[in-house]
N, C-alpha and C positions, 0 to 999 in steps of 0.2 A: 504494500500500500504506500500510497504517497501522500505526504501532510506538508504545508508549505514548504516541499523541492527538497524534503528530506526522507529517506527509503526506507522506510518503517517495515518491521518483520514480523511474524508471532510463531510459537509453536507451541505442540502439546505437548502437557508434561501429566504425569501420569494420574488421574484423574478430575484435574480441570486445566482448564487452557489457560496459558498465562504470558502474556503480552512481553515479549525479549524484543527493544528498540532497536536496531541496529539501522544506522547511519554510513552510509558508502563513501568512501574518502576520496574516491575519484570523480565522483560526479557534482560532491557541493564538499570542500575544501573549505573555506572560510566557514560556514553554518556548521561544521561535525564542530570545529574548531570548538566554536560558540558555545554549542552544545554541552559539549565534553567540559568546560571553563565551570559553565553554569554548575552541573552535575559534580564536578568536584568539589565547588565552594559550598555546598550544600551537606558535603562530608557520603557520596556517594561513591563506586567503585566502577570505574571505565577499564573497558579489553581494550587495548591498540596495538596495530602490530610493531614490532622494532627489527633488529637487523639481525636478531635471532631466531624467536618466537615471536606469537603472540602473549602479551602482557598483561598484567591487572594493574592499575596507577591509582593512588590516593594522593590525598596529602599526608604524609605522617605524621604529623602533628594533631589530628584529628585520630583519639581512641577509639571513638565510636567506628569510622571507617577503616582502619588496622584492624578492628576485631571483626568487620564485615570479611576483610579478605583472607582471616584464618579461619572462619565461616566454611567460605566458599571454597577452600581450597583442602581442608582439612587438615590444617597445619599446625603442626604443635607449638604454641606462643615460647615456647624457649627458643626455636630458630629464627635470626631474624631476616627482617625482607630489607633486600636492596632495594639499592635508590638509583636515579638515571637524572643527571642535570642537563642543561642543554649547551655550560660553558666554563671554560676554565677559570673564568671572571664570578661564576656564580657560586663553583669550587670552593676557593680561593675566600670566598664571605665567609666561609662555615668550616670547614677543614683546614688542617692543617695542613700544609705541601713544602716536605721536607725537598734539597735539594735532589738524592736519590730516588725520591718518587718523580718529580718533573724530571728525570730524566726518560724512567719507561713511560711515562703520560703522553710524553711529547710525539714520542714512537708510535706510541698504540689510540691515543684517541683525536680526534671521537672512533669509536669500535668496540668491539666486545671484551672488552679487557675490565674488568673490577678491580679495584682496587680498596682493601681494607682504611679505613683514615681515621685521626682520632678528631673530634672537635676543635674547634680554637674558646670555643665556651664551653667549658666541662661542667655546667649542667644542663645541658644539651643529653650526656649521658646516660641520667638519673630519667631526664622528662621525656623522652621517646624510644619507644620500644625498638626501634629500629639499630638500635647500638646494641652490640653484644661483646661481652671484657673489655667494655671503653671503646670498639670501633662501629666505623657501619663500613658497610660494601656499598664502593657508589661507583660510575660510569658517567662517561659522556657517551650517550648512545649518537652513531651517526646515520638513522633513521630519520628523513626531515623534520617527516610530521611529528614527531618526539619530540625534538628539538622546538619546532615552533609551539607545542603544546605547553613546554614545561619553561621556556621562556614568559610564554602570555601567562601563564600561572603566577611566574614569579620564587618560585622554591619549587628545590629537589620532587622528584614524586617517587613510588614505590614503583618496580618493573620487575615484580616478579612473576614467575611463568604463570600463565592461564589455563591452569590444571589442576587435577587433584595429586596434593602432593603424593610422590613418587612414584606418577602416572607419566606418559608420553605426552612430552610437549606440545602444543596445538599450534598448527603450521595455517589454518583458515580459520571461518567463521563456523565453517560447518563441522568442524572437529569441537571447536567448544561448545554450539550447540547440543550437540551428541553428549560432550564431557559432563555438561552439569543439567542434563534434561530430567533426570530422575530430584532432583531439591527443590525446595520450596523458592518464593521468592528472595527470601532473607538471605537466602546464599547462593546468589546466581550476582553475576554484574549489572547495573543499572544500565549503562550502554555499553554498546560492541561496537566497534569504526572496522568497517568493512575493510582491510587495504588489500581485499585479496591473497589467493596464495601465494604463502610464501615458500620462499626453498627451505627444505629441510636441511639444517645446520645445528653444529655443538651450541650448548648454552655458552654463556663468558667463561671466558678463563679468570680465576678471583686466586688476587696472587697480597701478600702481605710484605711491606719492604720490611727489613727488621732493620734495627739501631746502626749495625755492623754495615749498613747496604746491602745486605745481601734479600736474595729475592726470593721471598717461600711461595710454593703454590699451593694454594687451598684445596683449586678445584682445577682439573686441566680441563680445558675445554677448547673454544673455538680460534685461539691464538695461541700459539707453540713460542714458549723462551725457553 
């Protein structure tokens, strides 16, 4: 269905139908944009695709929407969710960036590379969940509409996979429809931004610089050092 030039979806989920908006990124660009802005400042959970998967983004700073996407995903709140800014300038407000981290940064972003960081305000620490032993996992994703998204936002968002955890990552729309068609509304995503499919590829590589420079990897994934 179409509602002012935006591509409205629904399907069934198992005994009533329940209305999944999903907005096409190719067809109205500035309006998903809008949309998605709206639905986030409202403390709601958007799927978008990135340069790896498709994603679920909040703002972290919002409990209520952190607890929607461990919800949705069935995630134990002791793991936390990465975050995806849109710039090194935006980095740079809130993290620390020791001179051995700008070094791989410089290399690897924007792309799939994470990077562990501690805050420049350490209670930052204490008040979002998104830190775990003092750090968060964050990227500069180089997916546009990411970029334009978490720029117009103004702060970091969450981009963890749009899955149940330690399920197969969702590469379309029609995979995460699939993935979360059996729950209720309370733990499905508020909107989906259609970008199409995507190629299937590693999640980020989430790598920790330690004191010494040297470079720990967390998790090997879609960049080899």
């Amino acid at each position: 269905m179409i509602f002012g030039g935006l591509f409205v979806s629904s399907f069934l989920i198992t005994g009533y139908t329940q209305i999944m908006e999903i907005l096409n990124l190719e067809r109205e660009q500035k309006s998903v944009l809008e949309k998605a802005l709206v639905i986030l400042r409202q403390g709601g959970v958007v799927a978008f695709p990135t340069e790896t998967s498709y994603g679920l983004g909040c703002d972290p700073r919002n409990l209520a929407a952190l607890g929607k996407i461990y919800r949705i995903k069935s995630r134990a709140t002791s793991k936390a969710l990465p975050l995806v800014a849109c710039s090194m300038e935006q980095i740079e407000s809130i993290f620390d960036m020791p001179a051995k981290v700008r070094e791989l940064t410089d290399k690897h972003w924007p792309g799939p590379l994470t990077v562990l960081l501690e805050p420049k305000d350490m209670r930052l620490r204490h008040a979002l969940p998104v830190f775990k032993d003092g750090l968060a996992a964050v990227r500069i994703s180089s997916y546009s509409f990411v970029q334009s998204l978490v720029y117009s936002y103004g702060f970091p968002l969450t981009a963890t996979s749009a899955n149940i955890s330690d399920e197969k990552p969702c590469y379309s729309v029609q995979e995460i429809l699939k993935a979360f068609e059996s729950q209720d509304a309370s733990r499905q995503p508020d909107l989906i931004i259609d970008g199409g499919v995507l190629p299937e590829s590693e999640p980020s590589t989430i790598v920790r610089v330690n004191a010494d420079g040297n470079v720990e990897i967390v998790r090997q994934g879609a960049i080899q050092l």
